[in-house]
C-alpha positions in Angstrom: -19.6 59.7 -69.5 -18.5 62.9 -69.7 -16.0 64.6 -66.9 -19.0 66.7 -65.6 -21.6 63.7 -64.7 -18.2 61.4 -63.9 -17.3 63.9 -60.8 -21.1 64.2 -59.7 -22.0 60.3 -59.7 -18.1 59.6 -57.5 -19.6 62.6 -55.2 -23.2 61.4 -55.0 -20.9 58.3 -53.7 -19.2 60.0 -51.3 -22.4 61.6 -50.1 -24.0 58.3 -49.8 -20.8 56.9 -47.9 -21.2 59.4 -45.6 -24.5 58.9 -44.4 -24.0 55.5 -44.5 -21.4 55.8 -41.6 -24.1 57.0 -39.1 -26.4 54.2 -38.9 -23.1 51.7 -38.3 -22.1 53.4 -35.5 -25.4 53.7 -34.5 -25.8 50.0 -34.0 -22.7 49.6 -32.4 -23.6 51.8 -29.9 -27.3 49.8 -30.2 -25.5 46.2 -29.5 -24.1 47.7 -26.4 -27.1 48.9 -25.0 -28.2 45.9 -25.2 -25.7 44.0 -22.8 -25.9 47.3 -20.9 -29.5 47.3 -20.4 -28.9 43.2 -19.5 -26.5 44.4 -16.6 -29.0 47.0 -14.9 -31.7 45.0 -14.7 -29.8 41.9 -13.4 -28.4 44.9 -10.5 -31.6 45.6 -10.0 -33.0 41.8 -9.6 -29.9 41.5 -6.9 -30.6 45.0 -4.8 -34.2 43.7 -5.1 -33.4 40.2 -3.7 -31.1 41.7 -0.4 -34.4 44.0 0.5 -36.7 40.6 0.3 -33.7 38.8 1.8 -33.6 41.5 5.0 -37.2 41.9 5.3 -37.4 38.0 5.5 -34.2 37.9 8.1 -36.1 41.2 10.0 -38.9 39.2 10.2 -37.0 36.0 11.9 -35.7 38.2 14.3 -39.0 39.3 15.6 -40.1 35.8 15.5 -37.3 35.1 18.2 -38.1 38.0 20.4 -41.6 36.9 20.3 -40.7 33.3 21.0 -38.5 34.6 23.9 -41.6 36.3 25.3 -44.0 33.3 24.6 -41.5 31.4 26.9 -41.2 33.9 29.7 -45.0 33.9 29.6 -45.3 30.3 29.8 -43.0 29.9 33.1 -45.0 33.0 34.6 -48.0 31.1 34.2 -46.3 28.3 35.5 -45.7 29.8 39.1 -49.1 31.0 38.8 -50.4 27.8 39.2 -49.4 27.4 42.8 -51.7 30.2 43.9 -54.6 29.0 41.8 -57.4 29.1 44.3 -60.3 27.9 42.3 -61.2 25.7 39.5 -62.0 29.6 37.7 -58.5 30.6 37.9 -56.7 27.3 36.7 -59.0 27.0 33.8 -58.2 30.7 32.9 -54.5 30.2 33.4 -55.0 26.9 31.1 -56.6 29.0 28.4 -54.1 31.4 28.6 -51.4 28.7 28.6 -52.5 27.1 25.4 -52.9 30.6 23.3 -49.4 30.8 24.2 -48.0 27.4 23.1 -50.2 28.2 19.7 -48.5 31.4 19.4 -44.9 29.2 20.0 -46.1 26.5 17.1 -47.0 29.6 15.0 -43.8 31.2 15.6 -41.4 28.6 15.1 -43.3 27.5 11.9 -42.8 31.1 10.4 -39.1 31.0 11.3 -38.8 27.5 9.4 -40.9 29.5 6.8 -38.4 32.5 6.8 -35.8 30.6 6.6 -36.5 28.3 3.6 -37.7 31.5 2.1 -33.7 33.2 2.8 -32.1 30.3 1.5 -34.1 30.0 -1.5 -33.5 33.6 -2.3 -29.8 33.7 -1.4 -29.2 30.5 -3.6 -31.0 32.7 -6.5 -28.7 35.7 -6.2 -25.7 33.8 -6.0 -27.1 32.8 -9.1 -27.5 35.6 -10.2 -24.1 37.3 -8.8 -22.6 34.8 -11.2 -24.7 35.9 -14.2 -23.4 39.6 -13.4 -20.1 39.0 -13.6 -20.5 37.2 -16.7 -22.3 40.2 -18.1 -19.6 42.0 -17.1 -16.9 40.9 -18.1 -19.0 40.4 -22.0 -19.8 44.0 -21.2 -16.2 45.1 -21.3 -15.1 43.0 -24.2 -17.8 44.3 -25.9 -17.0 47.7 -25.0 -13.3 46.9 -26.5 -15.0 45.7 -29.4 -17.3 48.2 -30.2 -14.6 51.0 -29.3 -12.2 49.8 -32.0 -15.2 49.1 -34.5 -16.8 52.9 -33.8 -12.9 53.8 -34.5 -12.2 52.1 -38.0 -15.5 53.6 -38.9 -14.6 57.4 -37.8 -11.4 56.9 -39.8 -13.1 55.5 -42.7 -15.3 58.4 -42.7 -12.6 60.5 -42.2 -11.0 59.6 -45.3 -14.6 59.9 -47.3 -15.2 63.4 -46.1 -11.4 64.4 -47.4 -12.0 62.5 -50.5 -15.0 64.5 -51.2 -13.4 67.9 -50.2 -10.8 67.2 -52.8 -13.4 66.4 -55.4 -15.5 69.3 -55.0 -12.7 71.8 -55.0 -12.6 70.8 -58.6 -16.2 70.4 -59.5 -17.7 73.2 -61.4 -19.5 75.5 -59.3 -22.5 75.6 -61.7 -22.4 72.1 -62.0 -22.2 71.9 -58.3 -25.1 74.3 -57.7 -27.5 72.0 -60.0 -26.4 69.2 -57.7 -27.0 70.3 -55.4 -30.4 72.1 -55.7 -31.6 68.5 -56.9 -30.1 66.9 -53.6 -32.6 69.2 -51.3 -35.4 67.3 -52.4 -34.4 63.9 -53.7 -31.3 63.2 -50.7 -28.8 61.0 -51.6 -30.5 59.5 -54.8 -29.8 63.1 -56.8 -28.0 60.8 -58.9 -29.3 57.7 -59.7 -28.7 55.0 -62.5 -30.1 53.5 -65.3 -30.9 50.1 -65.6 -33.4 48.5 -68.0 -34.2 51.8 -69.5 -35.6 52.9 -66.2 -34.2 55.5 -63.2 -33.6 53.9 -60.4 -34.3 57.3 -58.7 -38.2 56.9 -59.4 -38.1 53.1 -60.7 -40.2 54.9 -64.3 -39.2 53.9 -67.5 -38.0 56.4 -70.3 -39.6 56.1 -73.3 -37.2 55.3 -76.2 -37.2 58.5 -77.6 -35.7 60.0 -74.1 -33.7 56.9 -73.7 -32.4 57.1 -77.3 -31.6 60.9 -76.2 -29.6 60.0 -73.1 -27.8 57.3 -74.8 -26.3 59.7 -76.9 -26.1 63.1 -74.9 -23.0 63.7 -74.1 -24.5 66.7 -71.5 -25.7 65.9 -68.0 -29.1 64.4 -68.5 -32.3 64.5 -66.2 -34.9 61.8 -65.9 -38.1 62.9 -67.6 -40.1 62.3 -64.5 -38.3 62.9 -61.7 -36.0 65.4 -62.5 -33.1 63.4 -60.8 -29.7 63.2 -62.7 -29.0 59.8 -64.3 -25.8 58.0 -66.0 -25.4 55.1 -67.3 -23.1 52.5 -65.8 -20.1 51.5 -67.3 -20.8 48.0 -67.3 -23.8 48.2 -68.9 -24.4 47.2 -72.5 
């Protein structure tokens, strides 16, 4: 291989380094969405339960003030009753007595109902208050985690970009213009190997004329049908 198509295949490396670096710190940031995303919508399960929780505790409330009034009404109707002066009037103070003790049965039953529906709910966001801090607490190892991860990787790339920068100071600038013209349309595959007598740019096999041609070339050699520039690896027979 000569010095030309050595430098180009090490910065095709670095160029595929490089872009590699993005979608790794990509799903780091990705995993902690994740146990993020967990975290709001346990928040927003808890706010949701203390609304239910208050509407259900607002509710008892108005239950007792209604039972208070059901009670007042049933002694009024009590001291009615010694001024009934006709079978009319105690049968309509009756009536009106027994709406009134339904209205109590009703009311107390929705209180028992209220409250059995409170505890239920409060038992589920303690539940769920434990689950949080759990989450939490992941959330901020995690954080740790992914924070030292995201900086090994920076470095890393850090030391591929000034790797590269070194290299192509001393790549030919033709050279470097042809690589670069080929890397606008084929990415980072501009240089690609060969393996089995075919590019593994385009996966199409040379014939053995063209092969026999690259085998021997001691120039920087194109595939036939891609156009991409291809070596042969050194471990390769």
């Amino acid at each position: 291989m000569n010095k030309h198509l050595e430098q180009l295949v090490k910065l095709s490396k670095f160029d595929k380094d490089i872009v590699g670096f993005e979608p790794q710190i990509k799903g780091q940031n990705d995993k902690l969405k994740v146990f993020l995303k967990t975290v709001d919508e346990l928040n927003e399960k808890i706010n949701k339960l203390y609304v239910e929780i208050d509407d259900s505790k607002n509710k008892r409330i108005k239950n007792d003030i209604h039972l208070k009034e059901l009670a007042d009404r049933i002694k009024e109707i009590n001291t009615k009753y010694d001024s009934v002066k006709n079978e009319k009037e105690a049968k309509a103070l009756q009536l009106e007595e027994e709406i009134a003790k339904e209205q109590i049965a009703f009311a107390n039953n929705e209180i028992v109902r209220l409250d059995e529906i409170s505890s239920s709910k409060e038992k589920i966001l303690e539940e769920l208050k434990i689950e949080l801090k759990q989450e939490e607490t992941d959330v901020e190892e995690l954080k740790n985690s992914i924070s030292a991860n995201i900086e090994e990787l920076e470095s890393k790339r850090e030391v591929v970009y000034k790797e590269k920068s070194e290299l192509v100071e001393k790549i030919d600038g033709k050279v470097l213009s042809f690589y670069e013209k080929i890397k606008r349309w084929a990415g980072n595959s501009a240089v690609a190997p060969i393996k089995n007598q075919a590019c593994y740019g385009c996966h199409m096999k040379l014939t053995n004329r063209a092969y026999s041609d690259f085998l021997v070339t001691e120039e920087i050699f194109t595939c036939p049908h891609c156009g991409r520039i291809i070596y042969k690896e050194e471990n390769q027979e």
